[in-house]
PLY file of the C-alpha trace (Angstrom):
ply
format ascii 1.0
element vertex 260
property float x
property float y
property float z
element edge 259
property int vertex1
property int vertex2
end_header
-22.32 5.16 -13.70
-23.04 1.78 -16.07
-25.32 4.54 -18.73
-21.78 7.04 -18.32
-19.86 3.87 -19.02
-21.66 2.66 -22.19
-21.23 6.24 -24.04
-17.10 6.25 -23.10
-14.70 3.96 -25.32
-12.47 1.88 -23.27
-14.07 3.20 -20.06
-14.38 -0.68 -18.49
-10.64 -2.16 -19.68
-9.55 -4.47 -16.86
-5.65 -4.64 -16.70
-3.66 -6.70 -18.83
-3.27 -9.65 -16.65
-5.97 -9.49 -14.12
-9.73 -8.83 -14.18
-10.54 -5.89 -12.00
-13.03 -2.77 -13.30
-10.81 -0.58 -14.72
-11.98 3.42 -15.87
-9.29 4.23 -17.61
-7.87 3.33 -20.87
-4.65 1.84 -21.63
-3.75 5.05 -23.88
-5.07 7.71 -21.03
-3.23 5.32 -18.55
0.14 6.31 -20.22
-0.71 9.59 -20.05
-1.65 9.63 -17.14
1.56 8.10 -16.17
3.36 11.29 -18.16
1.25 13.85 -15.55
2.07 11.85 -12.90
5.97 11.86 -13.52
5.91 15.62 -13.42
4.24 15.70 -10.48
6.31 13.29 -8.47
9.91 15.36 -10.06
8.54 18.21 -7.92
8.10 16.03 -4.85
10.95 13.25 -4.28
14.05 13.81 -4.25
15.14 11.94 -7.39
19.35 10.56 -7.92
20.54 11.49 -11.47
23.31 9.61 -11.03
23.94 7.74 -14.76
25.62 4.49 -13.77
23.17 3.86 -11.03
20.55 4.75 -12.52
21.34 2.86 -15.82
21.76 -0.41 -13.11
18.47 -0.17 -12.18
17.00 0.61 -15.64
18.51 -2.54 -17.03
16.98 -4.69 -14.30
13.86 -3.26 -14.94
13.67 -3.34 -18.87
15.23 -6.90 -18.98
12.44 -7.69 -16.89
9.72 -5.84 -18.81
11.01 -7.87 -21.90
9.06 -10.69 -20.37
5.73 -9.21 -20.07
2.97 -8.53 -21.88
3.33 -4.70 -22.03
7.01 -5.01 -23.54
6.21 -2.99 -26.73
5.57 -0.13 -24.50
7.80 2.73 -22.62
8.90 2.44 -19.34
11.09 4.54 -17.26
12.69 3.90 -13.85
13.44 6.45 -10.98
15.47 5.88 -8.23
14.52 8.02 -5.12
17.52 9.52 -2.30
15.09 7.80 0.30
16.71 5.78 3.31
13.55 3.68 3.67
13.37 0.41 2.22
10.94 0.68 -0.50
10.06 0.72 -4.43
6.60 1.61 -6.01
4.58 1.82 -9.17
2.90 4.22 -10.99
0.51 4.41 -13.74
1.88 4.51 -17.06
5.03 1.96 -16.63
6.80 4.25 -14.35
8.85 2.46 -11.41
10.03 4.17 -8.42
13.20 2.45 -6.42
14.32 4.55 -3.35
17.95 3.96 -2.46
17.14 2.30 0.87
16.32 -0.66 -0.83
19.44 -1.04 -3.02
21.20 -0.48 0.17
19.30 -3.31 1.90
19.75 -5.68 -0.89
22.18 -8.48 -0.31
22.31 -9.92 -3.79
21.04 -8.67 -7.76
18.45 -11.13 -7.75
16.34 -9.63 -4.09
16.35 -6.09 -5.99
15.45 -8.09 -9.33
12.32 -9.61 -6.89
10.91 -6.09 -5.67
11.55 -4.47 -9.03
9.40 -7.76 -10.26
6.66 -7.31 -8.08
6.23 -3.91 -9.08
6.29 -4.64 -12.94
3.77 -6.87 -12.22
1.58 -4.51 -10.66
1.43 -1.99 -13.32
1.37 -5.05 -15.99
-1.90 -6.08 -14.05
-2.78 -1.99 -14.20
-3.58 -2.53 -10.53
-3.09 1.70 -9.67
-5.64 2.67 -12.01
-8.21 -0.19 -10.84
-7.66 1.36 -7.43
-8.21 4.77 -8.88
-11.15 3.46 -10.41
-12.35 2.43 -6.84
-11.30 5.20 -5.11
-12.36 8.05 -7.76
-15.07 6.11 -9.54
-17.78 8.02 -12.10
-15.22 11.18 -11.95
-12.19 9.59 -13.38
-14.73 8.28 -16.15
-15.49 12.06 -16.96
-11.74 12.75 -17.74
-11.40 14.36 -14.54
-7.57 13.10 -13.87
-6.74 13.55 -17.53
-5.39 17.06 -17.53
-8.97 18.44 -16.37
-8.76 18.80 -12.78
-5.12 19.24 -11.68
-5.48 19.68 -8.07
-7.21 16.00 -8.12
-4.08 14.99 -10.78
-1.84 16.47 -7.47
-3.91 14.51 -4.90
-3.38 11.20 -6.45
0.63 12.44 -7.08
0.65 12.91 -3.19
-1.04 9.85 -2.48
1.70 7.64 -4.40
4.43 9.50 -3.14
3.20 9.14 0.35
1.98 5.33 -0.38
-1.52 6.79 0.83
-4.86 5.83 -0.57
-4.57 5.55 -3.76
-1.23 2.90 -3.44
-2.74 0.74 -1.18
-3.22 -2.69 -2.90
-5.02 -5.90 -2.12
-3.96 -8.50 -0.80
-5.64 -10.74 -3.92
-3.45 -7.84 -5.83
-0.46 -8.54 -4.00
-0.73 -12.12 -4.42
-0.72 -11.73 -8.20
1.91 -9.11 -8.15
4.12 -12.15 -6.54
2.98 -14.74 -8.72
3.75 -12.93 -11.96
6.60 -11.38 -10.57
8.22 -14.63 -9.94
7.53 -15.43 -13.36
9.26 -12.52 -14.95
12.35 -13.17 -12.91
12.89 -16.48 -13.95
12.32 -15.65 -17.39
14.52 -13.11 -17.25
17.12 -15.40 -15.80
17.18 -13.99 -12.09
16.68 -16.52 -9.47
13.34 -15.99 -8.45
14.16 -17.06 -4.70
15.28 -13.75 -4.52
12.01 -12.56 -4.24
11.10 -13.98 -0.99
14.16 -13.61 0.88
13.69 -10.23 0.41
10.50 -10.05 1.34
11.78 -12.53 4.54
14.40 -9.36 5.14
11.53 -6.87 5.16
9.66 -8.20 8.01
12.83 -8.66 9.94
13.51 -4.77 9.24
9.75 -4.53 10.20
10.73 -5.87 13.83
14.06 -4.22 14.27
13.32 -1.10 12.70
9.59 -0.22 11.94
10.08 3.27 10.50
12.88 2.09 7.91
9.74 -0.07 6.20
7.00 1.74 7.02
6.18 2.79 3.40
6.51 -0.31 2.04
4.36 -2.21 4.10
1.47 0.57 4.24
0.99 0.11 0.60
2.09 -3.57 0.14
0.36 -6.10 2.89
3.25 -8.35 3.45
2.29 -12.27 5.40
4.41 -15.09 6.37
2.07 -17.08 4.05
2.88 -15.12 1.14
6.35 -15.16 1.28
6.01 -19.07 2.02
3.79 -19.41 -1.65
6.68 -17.30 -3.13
9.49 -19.92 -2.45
7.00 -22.13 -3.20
6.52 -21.16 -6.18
9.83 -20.55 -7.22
10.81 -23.84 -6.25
7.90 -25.76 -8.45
9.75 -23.59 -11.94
11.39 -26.22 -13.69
15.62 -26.15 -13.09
17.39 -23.78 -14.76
20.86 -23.21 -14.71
22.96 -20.13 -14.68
20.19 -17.87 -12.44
21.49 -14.84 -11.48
22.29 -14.23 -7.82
25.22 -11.96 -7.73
26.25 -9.55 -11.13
28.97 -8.65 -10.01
28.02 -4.77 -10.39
25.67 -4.04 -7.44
28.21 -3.63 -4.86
29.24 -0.57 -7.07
26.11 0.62 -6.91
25.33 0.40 -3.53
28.88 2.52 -2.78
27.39 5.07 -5.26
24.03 5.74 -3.49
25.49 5.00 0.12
25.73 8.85 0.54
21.75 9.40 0.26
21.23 6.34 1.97
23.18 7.49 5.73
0 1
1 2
2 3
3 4
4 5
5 6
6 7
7 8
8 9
9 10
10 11
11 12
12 13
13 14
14 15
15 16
16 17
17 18
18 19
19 20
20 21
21 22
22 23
23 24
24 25
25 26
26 27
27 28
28 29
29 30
30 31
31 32
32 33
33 34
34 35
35 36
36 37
37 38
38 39
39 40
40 41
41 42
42 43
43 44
44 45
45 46
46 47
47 48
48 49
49 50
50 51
51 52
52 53
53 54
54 55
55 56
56 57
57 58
58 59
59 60
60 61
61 62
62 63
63 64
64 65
65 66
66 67
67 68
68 69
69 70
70 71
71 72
72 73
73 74
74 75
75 76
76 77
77 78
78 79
79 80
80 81
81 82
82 83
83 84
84 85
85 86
86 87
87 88
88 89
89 90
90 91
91 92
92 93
93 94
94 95
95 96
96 97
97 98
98 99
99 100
100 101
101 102
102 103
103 104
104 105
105 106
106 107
107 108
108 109
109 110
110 111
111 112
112 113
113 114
114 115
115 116
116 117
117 118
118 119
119 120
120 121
121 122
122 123
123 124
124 125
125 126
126 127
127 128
128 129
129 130
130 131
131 132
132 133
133 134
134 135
135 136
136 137
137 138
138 139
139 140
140 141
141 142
142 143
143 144
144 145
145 146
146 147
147 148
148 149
149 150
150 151
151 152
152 153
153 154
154 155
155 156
156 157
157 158
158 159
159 160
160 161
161 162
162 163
163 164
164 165
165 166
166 167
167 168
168 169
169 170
170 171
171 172
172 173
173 174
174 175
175 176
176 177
177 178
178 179
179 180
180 181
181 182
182 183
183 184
184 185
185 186
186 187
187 188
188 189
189 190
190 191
191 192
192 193
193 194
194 195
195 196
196 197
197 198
198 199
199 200
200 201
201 202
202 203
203 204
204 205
205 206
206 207
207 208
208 209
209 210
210 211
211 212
212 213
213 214
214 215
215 216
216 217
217 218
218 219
219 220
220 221
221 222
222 223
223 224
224 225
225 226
226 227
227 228
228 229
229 230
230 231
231 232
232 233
233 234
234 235
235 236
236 237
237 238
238 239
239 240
240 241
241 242
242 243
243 244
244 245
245 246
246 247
247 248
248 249
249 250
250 251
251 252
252 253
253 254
254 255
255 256
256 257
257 258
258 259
């Protein structure tokens, strides 16, 4: 694998803002990312509502603004999916089922799950965990357009928050950490983030199936979500955070129908 390696440009990148092995470059992540879009139109049912989706696009991108991938595209998708969930995918693609704009009491807990997932694909944790999972045959160009019915295994995978979506919890804590950055930054109270995340393991007790997804990919701990206050609280005051905008109640009326 380290002799394939050494003939391959780019074939050990780490991610952008953490230091795991990484197999696939930041250009054949994006592409990959492109594949992957297809693949997922032909398996979720996706809302092409405008105003709804433009909502969640403009949380996302005036997120993404604070990153270090900001010069590059992203899209966001919002899934007709009850469950309370949202997930990346390689390439700066975010998926937000409508569950969780249904279960969010305020702009600024979406803002913190949106967040979380930026980070993830900032830190370029789904192709470090493809690297892991598919090892010396992603470095071949296997999931580049080579082997499709691998490209529709990992598709599956991420729709299904199998395998392949399954992050660490060292991955998770970073995901939180520079999440909670990119909120503030982006002028959304960052507390958001954990009582969201304090909601979801409520939902967890009352209603197990409504989170399921979310918490099969995403390792969720009362100690996490007490080092997310945390942390929000140590950011130094700034006033005029976002909360409430004033638009998501809209929004939520708009999606309620997929969301029964």
């Amino acid at each position: 694998m380290v002799v394939a390696c050494m003939g391959m440009s780019a074939c050990a990148t780490t991610g952008l803002e953490s230091g795991g092995l990484n197999l696939v470059s930041f250009d054949e992540e994006w592409q990959m990312g492109q594949q992957l879009e297809r693949e997922l139109a032909g398996k979720l049912k996706l809302v092409n509502d405008a105003s709804t989706v433009a909502y969640v696009t403009a949380i996302g991108q005036k997120i993404v603004r604070q990153t270090s991938l900001s010069s590059v595209p992203w899209k966001f998708h919002v899934v007709a999916d009850p469950s309370i969930n949202a997930f990346n995918i390689p390439g700066g693609h975010v998926y937000v089922n409508t569950g969780l704009i249904m279960a969010s009491r305020n702009a600024s807990e979406l803002a913190g799950v949106m967040a979380h997932e930026i980070a993830h694909g900032v830190s370029r944790h789904a192709t470090e965990r493809i690297s892991k999972v598919y090892g010396i045959n992603l470095a071949a160009g296997l999931l580049l357009g080579q082997n499709q019915s691998q490209l529709k295994q990992i598709a599956a995978q991420l729709a299904a928050g199998g395998l392949v979506a399954k992050f660490s919890r060292d991955d998770e804590r970073e995901a939180d950490r520079l999440g909670v950055q990119y909120m503030y930054r982006a002028g959304y109270d960052p507390a958001g983030m954990a009582s969201m995340f304090e909601k979801l393991m409520s939902e967890r007790k009352r209603r197990p199936g409504g989170v399921e997804q979310f918490f099969s990919s995403h390792p969720l701990t009362e100690d996490r979500i007490v080092s997310v206050r945390q942390q929000a609280r140590d950011l130094p005051h700034r006033a005029g955070l976002i909360v409430n905008d004033g638009q998501l109640n809209g929004i939520r009326q708009r999606v309620s129908r997929y969301s029964g």
